[in-house]
C-alpha positions in Angstrom: 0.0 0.0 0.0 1.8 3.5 -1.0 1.1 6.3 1.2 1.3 10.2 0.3 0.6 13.6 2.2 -2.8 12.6 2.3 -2.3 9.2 3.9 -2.9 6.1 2.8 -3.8 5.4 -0.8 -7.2 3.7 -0.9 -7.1 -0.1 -1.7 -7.9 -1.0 -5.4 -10.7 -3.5 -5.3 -9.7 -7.5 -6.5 -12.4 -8.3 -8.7 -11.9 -6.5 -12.4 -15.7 -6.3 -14.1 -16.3 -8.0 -17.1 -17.5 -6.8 -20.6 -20.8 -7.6 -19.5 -20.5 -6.1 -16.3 -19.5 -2.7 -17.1 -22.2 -2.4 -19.7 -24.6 -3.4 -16.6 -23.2 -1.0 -14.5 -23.5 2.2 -17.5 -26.8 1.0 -17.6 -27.6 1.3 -14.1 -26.2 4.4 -13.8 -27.8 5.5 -17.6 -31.4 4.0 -16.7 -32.9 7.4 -14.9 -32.8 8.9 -17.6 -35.0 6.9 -19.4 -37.6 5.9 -16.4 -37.3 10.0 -15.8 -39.6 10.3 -18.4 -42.3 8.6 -16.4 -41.4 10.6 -13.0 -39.3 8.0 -11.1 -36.1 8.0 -12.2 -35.0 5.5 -9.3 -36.9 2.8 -11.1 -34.4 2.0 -13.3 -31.3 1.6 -11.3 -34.3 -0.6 -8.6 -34.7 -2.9 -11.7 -31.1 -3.4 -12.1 -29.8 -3.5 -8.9 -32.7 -6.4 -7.6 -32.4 -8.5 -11.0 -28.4 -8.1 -11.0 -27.3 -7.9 -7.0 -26.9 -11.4 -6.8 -25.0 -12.3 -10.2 -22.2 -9.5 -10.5 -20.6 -7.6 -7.2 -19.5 -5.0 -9.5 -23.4 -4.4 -11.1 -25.0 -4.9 -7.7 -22.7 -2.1 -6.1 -23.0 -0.2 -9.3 -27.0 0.1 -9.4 -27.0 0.4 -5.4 -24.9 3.8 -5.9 -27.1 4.6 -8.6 -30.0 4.2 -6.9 -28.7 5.9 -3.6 -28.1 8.7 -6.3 -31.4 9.0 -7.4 -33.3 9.0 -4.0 -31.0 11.9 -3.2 -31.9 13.7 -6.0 -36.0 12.8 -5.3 -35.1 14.1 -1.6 -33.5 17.0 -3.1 -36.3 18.0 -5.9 -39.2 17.5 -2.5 -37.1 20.1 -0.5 -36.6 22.3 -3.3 -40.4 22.2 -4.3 -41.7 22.5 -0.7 -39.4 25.7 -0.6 -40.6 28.5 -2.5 -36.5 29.8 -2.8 -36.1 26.4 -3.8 -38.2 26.2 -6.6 -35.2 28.3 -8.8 -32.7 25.3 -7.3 -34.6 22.4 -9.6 -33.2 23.7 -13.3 -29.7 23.3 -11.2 -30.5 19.8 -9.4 -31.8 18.6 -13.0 -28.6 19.3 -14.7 -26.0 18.7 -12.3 -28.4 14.7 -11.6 -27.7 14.5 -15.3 -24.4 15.3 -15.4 -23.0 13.1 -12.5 -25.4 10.5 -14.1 -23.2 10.8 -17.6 -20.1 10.7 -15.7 -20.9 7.6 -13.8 -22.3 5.8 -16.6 -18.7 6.6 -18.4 -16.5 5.8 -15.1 -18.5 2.3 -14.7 -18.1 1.0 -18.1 -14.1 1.6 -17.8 -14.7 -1.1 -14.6 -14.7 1.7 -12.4 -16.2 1.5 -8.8 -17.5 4.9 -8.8 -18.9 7.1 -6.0 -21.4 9.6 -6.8 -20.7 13.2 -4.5 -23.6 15.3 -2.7 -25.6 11.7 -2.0 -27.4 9.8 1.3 -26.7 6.6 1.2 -29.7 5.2 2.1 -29.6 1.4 1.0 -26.4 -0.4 1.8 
């Protein structure tokens, strides 16, 4: 394990995704954008993370972030709603939910375990 000023480098994880895998995992992470257009975007990575949990660690972890992601975002577009201030803050949750979305999808089909910032990780 190397170590620099900012201690310890974190551990790399063992297992190395498959072709299959990563295309599971972009699709977990790509999925709310396509069950957005019916008004639960955490549908998709749901689908993927209960049909693929048990089969791949690296799609199960994949969709779970995902899906952690998305119920941030939900949490984040009630507050923002509920708040009258808040209500300029959606246009800004949308795109920046999109953005991380299309850089998650792009980390996890390198084989990427990738963290999403700014989320509540509600299901572990």
């Amino acid at each position: 394990m190397s170590t620099s000023f900012l201690g310890p480098a974190p551990e790399k994880p063992q297992y190395l995704p498959t072709h299959d895998e990563r295309t599971w995992g972009l699709i977990a992470h790509l999925s709310p954008l396509v069950a957005g257009v019916v008004g639960f975007p955490f549908l998709g990575p749901l689908i993927v993370w209960l049909v693929k949990r048990d089969e791949s660690p690296f799609v199960g972890d994949q969709a779970k972030e995902a899906l952690n992601f998305q119920l941030a975002v939900m949490i984040a577009f009630v507050i923002c709603g509920i708040t009258c201030v808040g209500l300029l803050l959606v246009p800004v949750v949308a795109v920046a939910a999109l953005i991380y979305s299309i850089l998650a999808a792009l980390e996890a089909n390198k084989g990427v375990y990738y963290r999403y910032p700014y989320t509540i990780r509600l299901i572990q």
